[in-house]
C-alpha positions as CSV (number, residue, x, y, z in Angstrom):
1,X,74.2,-14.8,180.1
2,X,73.1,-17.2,177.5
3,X,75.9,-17.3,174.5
4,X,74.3,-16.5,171.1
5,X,75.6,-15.9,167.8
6,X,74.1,-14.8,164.4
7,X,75.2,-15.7,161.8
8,X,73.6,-13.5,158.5
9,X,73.7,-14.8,155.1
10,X,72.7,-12.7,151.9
11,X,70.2,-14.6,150.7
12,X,68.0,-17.7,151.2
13,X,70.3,-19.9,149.3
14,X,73.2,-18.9,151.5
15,X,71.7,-19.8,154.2
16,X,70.3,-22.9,153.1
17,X,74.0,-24.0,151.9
18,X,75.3,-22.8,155.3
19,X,72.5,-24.9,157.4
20,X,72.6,-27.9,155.5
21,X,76.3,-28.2,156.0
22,X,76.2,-27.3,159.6
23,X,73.5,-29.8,160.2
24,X,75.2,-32.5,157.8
25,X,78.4,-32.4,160.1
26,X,76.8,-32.6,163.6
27,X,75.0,-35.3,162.1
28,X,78.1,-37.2,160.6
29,X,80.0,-36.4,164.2
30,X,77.1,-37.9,166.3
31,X,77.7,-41.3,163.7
32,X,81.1,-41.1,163.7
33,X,81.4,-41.0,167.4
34,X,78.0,-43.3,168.7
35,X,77.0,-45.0,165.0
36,X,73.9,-43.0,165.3
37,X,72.0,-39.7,165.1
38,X,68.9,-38.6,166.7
39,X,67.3,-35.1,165.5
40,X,64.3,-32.5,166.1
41,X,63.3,-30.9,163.4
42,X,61.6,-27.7,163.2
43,X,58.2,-27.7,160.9
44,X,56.6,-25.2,158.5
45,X,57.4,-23.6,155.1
46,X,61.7,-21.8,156.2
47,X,62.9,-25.4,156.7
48,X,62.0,-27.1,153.4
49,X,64.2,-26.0,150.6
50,X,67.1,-26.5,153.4
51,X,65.8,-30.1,154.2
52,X,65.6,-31.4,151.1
53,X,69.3,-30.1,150.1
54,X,70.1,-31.8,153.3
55,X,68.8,-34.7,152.0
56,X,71.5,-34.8,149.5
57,X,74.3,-34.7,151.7
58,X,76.5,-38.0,151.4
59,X,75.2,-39.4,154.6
60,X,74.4,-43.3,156.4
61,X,70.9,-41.4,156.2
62,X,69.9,-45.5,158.1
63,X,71.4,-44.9,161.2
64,X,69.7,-41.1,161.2
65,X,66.3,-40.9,163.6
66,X,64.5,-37.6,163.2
67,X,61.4,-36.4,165.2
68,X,59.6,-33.3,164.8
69,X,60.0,-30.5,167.2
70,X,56.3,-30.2,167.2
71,X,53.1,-31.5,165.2
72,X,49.6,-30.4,165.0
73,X,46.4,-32.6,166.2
74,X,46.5,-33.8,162.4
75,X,46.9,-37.8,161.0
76,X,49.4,-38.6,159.2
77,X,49.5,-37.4,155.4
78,X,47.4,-34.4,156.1
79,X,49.1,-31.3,154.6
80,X,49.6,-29.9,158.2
81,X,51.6,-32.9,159.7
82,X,55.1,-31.6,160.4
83,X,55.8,-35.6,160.8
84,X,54.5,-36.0,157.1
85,X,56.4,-33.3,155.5
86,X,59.7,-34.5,156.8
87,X,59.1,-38.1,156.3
88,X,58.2,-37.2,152.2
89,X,61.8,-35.9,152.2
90,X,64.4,-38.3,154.3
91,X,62.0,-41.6,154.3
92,X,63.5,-42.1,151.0
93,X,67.2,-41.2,151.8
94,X,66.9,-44.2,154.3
95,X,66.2,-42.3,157.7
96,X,63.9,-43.3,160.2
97,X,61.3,-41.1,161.1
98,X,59.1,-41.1,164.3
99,X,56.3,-38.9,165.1
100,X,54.8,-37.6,167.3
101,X,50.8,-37.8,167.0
102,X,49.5,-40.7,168.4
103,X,46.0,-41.3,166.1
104,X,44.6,-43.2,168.6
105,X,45.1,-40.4,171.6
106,X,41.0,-39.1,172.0
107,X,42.2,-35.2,173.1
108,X,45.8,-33.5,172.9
109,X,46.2,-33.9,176.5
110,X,46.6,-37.4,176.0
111,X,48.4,-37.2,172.7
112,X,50.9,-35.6,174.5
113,X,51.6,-37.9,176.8
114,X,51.5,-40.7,174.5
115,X,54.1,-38.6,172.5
116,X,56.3,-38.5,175.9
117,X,56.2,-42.0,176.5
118,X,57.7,-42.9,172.9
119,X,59.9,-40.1,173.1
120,X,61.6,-42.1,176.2
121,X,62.6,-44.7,173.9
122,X,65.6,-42.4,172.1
123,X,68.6,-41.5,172.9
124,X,69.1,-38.6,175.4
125,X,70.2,-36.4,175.1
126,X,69.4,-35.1,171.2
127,X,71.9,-34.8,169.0
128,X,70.1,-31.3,167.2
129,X,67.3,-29.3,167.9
130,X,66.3,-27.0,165.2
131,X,64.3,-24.1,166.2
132,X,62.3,-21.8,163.8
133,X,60.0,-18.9,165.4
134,X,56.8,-17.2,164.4
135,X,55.2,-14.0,163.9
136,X,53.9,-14.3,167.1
137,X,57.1,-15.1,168.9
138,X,56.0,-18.9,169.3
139,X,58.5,-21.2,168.8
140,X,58.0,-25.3,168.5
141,X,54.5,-25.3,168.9
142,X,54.8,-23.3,172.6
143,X,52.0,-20.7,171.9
144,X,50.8,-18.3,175.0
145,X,47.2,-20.4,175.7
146,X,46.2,-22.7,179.1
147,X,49.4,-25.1,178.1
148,X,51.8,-22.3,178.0
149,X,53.1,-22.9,181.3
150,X,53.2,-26.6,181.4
151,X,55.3,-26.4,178.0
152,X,57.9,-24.5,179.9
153,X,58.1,-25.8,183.5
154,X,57.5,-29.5,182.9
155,X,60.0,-31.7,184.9
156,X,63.0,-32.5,182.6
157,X,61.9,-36.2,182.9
158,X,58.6,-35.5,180.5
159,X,59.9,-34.5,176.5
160,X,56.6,-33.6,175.2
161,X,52.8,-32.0,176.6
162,X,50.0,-31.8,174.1
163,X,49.2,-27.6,174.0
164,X,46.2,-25.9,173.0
165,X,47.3,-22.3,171.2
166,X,45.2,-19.3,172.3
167,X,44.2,-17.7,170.0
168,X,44.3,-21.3,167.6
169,X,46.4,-20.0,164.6
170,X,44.5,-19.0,161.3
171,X,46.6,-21.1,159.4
172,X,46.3,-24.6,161.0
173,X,43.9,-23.8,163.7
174,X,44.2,-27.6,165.6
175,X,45.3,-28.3,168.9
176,X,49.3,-29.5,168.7
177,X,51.8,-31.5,170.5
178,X,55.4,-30.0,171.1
179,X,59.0,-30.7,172.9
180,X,59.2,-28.9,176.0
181,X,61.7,-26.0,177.0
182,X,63.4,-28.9,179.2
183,X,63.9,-30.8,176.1
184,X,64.6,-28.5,173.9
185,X,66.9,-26.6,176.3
186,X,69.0,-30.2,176.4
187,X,69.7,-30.7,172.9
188,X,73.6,-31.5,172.3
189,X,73.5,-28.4,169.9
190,X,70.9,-25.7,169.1
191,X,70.1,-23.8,166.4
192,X,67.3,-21.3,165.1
193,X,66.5,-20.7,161.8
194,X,64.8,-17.5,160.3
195,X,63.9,-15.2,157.6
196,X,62.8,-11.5,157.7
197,X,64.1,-8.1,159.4
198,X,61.0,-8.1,162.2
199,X,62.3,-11.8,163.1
200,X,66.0,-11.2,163.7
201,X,64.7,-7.7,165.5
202,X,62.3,-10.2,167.6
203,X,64.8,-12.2,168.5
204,X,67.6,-9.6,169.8
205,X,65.0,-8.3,172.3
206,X,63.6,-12.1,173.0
207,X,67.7,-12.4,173.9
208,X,67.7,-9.4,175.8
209,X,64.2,-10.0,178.0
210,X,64.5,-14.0,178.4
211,X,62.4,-14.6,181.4
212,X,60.7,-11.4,181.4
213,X,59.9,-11.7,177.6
214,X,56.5,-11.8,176.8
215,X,57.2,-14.2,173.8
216,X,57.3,-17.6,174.0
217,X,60.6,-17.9,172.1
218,X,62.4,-15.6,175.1
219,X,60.7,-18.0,177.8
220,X,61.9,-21.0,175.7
221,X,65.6,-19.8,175.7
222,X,65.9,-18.5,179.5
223,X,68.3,-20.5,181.4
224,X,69.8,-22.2,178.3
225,X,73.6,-23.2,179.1
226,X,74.5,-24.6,175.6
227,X,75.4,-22.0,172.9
228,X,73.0,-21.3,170.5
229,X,73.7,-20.2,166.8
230,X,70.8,-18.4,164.7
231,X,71.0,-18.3,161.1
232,X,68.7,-15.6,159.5
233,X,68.3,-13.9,156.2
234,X,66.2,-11.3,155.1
């Protein structure tokens, strides 16, 4: 029985306060207690408004490493780099910020593995992973398509596979690299952040199904022995 808790805020600058301070005081324990801090962040629109009040937390933002959860096929300063958008809000406060598209990789098969060979280089386990979930159910960039499965069941040794969605998104329709449920499922602490009444509804069932759900954010948390808190709003 995996241990979840929601907590529900009243609007989107509750939630924002509550996330920023939850996240600004695992990262000030991780500090405190190895004099540094290694993070996942989750990409997309929810997060931003919270990350850049994060930003202004009173933190040794230089001994801070943040990757994102996921990233699309995209290089670097293109409006749909995840990497990008995080690294125009904490590159400035000091932080370092490593990503995870590899320009050089010639197909997202191989820019997966190039992304799970730098990921070996951090500290293990990760301090935070910060989960947000789509329409779809998707959550990081594990999408149902051909990749599905190897997002989910890859040893625990290998942190990230390059996925091709099925059906591609409208929104960013690109191929995508992500953490896998291995990595994910080892993170220190993890939380899921979301807005809407069909998202928090998605999520209770997800919760109840787990392995049998036919969303990838049910698959993604099945088996999960750390507790998880989800922060929603309407």
């Amino acid at each position: 029985m995996i241990e979840a808790e929601f907590w529900d805020y009243e609007d989107a600058d509750e939630l924002a306060d509550a996330v920023a301070g939850d996240v600004a005081f695992i990262i000030e324990s991780a500090i405190d207690a190895r004099g540094s801090a290694v993070i996942a962040l989750a990409g997309g629109s929810t997060p931003v408004p919270i990350l850049e009040q994060l930003a202004d937390s009173p933190l040794d933002w230089k001994k801070v490493m943040i990757i994102p959860t996921d990233d699309r096929l995209v290089p670097l300063g293109d409006e749909l780099s995840n990497a990008t958008m995080i690294a125009k809000i904490f590159l400035p406060k000091g932080a370092r910020v490593i990503p995870l598209i590899s320009e050089k990789a010639a197909d997202y098969k191989l820019a997966g593995s190039a992304a799970a060979a730098r990921l070996d280089d951090l500290h293990w386990p990760l301090d935070l992973v910060w989960l947000g979930v789509g329409n779809d159910g998707h959550t990081a960039s594990i999408f149902a398509g051909p990749d599905y499965e190897d997002a989910l069941n890859a040893p625990a040794a290998r942190k990230a596979v390059g996925v091709m969605p099925d059906p591609l998104p409208p929104e960013a329709p690109v191929a995508r690299v992500t953490l896998t449920r291995s990595a994910i499922q080892s993170a220190k602490t993890l939380i899921i952040v979301a807005k809407g009444n069909d998202k928090k509804a998605m999520l209770e069932q997800a919760l109840k199904d787990l392995d049998s759900s036919p969303l990838p954010i049910g698959r993604v948390l099945a088996g999960l022995e750390t507790p998880i808190d989800i922060h929603w709003c309407a």
